[in-house]
N, C-alpha and C positions, 0 to 999 in steps of 0.2 A: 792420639789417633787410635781407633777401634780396632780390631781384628780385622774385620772386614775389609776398609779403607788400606788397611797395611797391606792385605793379602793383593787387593788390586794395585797399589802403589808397586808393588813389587813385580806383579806380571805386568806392567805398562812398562816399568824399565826395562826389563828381560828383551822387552820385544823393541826396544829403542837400537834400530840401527850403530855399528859401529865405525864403518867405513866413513867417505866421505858423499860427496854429490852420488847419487845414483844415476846413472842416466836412463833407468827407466822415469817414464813422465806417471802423475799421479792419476791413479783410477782406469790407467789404458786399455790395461789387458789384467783385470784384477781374475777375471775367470783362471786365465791361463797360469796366472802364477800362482794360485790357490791349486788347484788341482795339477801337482807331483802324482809321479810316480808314487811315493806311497803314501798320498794322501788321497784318495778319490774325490769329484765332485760332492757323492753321496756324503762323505765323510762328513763335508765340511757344512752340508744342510743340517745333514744331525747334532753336531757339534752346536750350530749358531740357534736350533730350535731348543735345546738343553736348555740358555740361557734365558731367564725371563725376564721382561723388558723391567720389569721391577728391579732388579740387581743391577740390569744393565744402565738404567737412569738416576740409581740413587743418587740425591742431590748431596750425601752425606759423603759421597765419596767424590764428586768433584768437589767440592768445598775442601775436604784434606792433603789431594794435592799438592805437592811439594812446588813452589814455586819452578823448578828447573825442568821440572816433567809435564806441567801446564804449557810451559813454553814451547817445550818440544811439539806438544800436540797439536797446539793452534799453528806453529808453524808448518803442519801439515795441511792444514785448510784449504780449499780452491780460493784464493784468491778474490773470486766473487763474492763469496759469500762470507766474508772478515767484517766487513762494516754491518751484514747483520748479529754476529756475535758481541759484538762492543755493548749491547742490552742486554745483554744475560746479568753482568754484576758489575760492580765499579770497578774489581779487581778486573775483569778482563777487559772492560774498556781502555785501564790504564796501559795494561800490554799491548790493545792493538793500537792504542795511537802510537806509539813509538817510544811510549816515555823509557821502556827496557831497551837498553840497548842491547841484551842476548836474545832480545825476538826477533831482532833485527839480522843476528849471526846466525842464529837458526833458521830464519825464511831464508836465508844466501844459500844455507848449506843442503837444504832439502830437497827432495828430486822436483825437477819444473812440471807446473799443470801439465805440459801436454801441448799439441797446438792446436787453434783457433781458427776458426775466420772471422776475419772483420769484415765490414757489410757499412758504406759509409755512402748515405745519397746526399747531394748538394740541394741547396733549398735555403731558405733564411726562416727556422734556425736551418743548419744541418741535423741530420738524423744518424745514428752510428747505433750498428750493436753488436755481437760478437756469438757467435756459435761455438760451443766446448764441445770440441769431438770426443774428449774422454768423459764427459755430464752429459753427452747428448741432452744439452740445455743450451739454452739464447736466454742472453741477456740485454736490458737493453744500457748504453755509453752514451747519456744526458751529456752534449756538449754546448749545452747552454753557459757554459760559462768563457765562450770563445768570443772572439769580435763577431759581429756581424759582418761578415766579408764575403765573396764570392769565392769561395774554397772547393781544391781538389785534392784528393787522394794521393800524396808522393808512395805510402808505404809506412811498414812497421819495424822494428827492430829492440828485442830486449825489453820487452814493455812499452815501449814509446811510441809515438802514430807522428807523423811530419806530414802537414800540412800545407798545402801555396796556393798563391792568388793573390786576387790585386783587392785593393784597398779604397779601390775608387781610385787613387790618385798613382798607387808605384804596386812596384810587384815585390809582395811579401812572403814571410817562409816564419810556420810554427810549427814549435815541437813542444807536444803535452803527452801528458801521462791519465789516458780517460779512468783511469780507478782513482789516483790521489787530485785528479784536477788541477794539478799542476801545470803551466803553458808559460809560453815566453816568445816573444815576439825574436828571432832570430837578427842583428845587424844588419845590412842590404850589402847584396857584392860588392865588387869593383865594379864591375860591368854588370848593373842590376838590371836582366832582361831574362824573362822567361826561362826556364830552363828544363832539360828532365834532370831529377833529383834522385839521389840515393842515399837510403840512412845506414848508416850502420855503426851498430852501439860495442865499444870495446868493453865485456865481463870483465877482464881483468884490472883495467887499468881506472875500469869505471867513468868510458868517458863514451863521447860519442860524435861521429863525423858526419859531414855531409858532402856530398861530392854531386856537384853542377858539372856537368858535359856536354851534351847531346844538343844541338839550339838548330835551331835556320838558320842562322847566323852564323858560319862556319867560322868568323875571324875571329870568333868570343874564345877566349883561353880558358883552359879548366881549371875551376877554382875550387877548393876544400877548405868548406869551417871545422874548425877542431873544438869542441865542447869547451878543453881546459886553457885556452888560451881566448877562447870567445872571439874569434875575427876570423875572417876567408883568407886566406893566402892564395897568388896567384901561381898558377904551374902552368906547363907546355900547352901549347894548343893543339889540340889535334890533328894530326895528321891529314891533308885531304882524300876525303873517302867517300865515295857516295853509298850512304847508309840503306843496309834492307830496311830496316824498322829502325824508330826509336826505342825501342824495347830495351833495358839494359838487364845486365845481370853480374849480383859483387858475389864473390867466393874466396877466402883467403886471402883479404886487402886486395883483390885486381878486379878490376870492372871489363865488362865483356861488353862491346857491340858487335852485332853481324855485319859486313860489308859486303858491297858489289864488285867497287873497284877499290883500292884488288879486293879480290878475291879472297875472302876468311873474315878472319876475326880482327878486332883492331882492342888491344889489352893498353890498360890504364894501372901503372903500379903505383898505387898510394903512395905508399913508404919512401917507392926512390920518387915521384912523381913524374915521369915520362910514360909515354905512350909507346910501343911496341905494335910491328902485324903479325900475325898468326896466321899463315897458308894455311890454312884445314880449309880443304874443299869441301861442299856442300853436297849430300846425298842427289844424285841424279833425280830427277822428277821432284821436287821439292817443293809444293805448291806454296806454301805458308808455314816459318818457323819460326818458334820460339825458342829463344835460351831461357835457362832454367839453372840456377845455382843450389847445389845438392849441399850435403854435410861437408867439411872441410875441403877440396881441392874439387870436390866432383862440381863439373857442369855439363848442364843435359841441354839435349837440340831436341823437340817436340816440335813434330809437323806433321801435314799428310802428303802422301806419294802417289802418282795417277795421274793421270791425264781424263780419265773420264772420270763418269761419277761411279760407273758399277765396278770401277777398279780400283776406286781409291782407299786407302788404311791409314789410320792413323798410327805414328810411330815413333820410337824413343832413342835415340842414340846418347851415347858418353863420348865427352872429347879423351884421346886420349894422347894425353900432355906430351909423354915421349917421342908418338911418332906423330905428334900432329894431324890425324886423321880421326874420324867419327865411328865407332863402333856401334853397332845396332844393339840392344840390350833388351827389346819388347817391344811386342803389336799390341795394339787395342784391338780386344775379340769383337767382332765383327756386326755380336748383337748389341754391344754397347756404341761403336760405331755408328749404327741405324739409329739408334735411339739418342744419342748426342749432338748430331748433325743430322736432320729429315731430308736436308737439303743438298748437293755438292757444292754449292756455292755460299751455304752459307757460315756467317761466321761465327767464331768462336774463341775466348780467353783462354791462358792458361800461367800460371804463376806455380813458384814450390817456394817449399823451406824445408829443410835439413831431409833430403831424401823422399820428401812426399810431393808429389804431381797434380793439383786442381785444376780439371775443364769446367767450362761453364762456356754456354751460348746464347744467344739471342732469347728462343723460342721453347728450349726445355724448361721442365718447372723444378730442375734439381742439378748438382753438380755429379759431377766424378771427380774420385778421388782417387789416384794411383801411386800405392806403397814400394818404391824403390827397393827395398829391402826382403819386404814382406813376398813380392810380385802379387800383391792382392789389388783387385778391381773394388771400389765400394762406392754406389749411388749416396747421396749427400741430399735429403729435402730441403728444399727453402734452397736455395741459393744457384740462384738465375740471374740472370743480366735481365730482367724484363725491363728494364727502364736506360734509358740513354745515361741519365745523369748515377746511373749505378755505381759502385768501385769494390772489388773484394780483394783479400791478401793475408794472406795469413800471418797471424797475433800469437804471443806469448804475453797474457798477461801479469804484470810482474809490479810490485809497489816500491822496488829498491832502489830504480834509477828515476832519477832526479832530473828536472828541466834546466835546471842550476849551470852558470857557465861551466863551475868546474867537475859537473855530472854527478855530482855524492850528493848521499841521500840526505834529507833535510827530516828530521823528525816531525815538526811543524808541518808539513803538508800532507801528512796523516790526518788530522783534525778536518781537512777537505774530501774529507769522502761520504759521500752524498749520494752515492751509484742508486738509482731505480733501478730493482735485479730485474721485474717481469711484471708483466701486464696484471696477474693474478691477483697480484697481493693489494691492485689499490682499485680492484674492480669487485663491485658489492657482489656479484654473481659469482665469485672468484673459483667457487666447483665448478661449474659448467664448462668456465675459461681454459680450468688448468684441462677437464677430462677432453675439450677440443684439440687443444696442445695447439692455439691459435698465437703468436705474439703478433701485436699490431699497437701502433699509436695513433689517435683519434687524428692528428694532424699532418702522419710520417704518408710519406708517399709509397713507403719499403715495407713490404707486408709478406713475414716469414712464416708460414701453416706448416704444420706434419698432423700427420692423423695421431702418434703417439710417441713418446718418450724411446722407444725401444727400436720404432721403426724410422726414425731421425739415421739412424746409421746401419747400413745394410751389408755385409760382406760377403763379396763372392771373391774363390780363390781359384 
């Protein structure tokens, strides 16, 4: 190994994290964490122009890369763009298929993409693609390789998208993985009839559950598939309640419904499997709510308040576990209100994942996005409900969990990644494409525009 090659071999370690998982997500807030205190912005433009793309691409220095420090680096990758990497050299193909098993310990351990939206219309095929709020990029999730069925949106979890619908003949439930293509036809209940569904994938244990509740059917009992044992086991039947919405919402193994009668919430504890009510009365004026499951214990109520139109807000509350009541925690500013709703009557979605809040309506041509943490407002292009058969929910893409009964990851289903990233790369015209910032499929009914890269995510605070 050269001088050269050493010199960088050794600043690439130095700068190899020591801890473990970061819980920052990758490419978030790269501004923010660049520019310290004594590092200025300024700094850091002078710093990265110093370097000449020459030094910076020498192919002489990734070829002397230490196999443990190659690792490291690819397992920083988005995700997306891993199965474009596998052409660079045989050497790194053999990494990304899985044949290493420390690339596999290194994706685990390294900070997660960020979150997504997923964006899935029904259709024969289906269309699915996903928006990286930390790439302010779309991709598109070729799920051509699924049944032709009449498939709806259950949701995401841990990499995974669960899937239902009928088969022509019974009603079915799949869970695949759209980066490794991975899928598997789920067992049928006990009581195999419609259901609303929820996924949720255990990191630790490396496994993943589904829990059927919510039916017309109120005599149906609640059943939960467990990945590692591959079968539904049946538990309690719910309580009778006359449900506000089917909407549910999981936070710390417990599923939330809203109820009429009575009054509150009606909680679902996995672990012990019984159902429990929760008295948390509902904010007076309550037109239409949503629950909303935040990072660890938090669950949020998203609704508007009013009786007319010229008084209505939209507004955020946290249950709060101890005294069983709804604390208010944010309005929706008033010019986002106008511009999300034109209408008083009409309607609108809303979903979260770990402390983030997405609206989307009928008639807008873009979402909103509300940061729990941050209290930042941020318009979202491309992602409307313009179509009935629409569905969105926020994605973590990830290649570690597995469709496999007993949820571990199979090196083998690496070798299945086939991902079409974007429209650009297989369109002769592909400058024009990328400078429109259009993603579209000649056949998809789901057609996501921004005018540019930068302007895909907009923040106001």
């Amino acid at each position: 190994m050269d001088s050269t090659a050493a010199a960088a071999t050794a600043r690439a370690a130095a700068a190899r994290p020591t801890s473990g998982r970061a819980a920052q997500p990758r490419g978030l807030d790269e501004e923010t964490c660049l520019a310290t205190p004594n590092r200025p912005p300024s700094a850091i433009t002078s710093t990265a122009a110093a370097a000449s793309p020459a030094d910076a691409m020498d192919p002489r220095v990734w070829a002397a890369l230490p196999d443990d420090l190659l690792v490291e680096i690819l397992a920083r990758v988005p995700p997306f763009l891993l199965s474009r990497l596998r052409a660079v050299s045989r050497r790194w193909g053999t990494v990304l298929r899985g044949a290493d098993p420390s690339f596999l310990a290194a994706h685990a351990a390294a900070p997660s993409h960020g979150p997504c939206l997923l964006a899935f219309t029904r259709g024969a095929p289906p269309h699915c693609g996903a928006l990286s709020l930390p790439l302010r990029a779309r991709y598109r999730l070729p799920l051509g390789f699924l049944p032709a069925w009449d498939l709806c949106l259950v949701g995401s979890s841990g990499g995974l998208v669960c899937l239902s619908g009928s088969d022509g003949a019974a009603f079915r439930t799949i869970v695949c993985n759209p980066l490794t293509q991975a899928w598997r036809v789920l067992p049928g209940m006990h009581h195999n009839h419609p259901r609303q569904l929820v996924l949720a994938v255990d990191r630790k244990l490396r496994c993943y559950k589904l829990i059927a509740a919510a039916s017309d059917d109120k005599t149906l009992p609640t059943e939960v598939y467990d990945s590692r044992e591959d079968r539904w086991s049946v538990h309690q039947t719910m309580p009778a309640a006359s449900l506000c919405s089917s909407k549910m919402a999981f936070c710390d193994s417990r599923l939330y419904l809203e109820t009429l009668s009575p009054l509150g919430l009606m909680m679902y504890k996995v672990d012990a499997g019984h159902w429990e009510h929760i008295p948390a009365k509902f904010p007076r004026s309550l037109l239409d709510g949503y629950l909303v499951a935040g990072a660890r214990r938090r669950l949020f109520l998203v609704g508007r308040i009013g009786l007319y139109s010229t008084l209505q807000s939209m507004r955020i509350w946290e249950l709060d576990h101890g005294k069983t009541i709804w604390v208010e925690i944010s309005r929706m500013p008033p010019k986002y209100f106008r511009a999300l709703l034109r209408l008083s009557a009409e309607r609108f979605e809303c979903f979260g994942q770990d402390n983030l809040i997405c609206f989307t309506s009928w008639n807008q041509g873009k979402g909103l996005l509300y940061d729990v943490d941050k209290k930042a407002w941020s318009w979202i292009a491309g992602c409307a409900s313009q179509l009935c058969n629409t569905q969105f929910c926020f994605y973590e893409p990830s290649t570690l969990f597995s469709t496999t009964p007993a949820g571990n990851f199979d090196s083998r289903q690496v070798v299945c990644w086939q991902m079409e990233l974007d429209a650009a790369d297989r369109c002769p015209d592909a400058k024009k494409v990328a400078q429109r910032g259009t993603w579209a499929t000649p056949t998809s009914t789901l057609a996501l525009a921004f005018s540019s890269p930068d302007a895909c995510l907009s923040t106001f605070v």
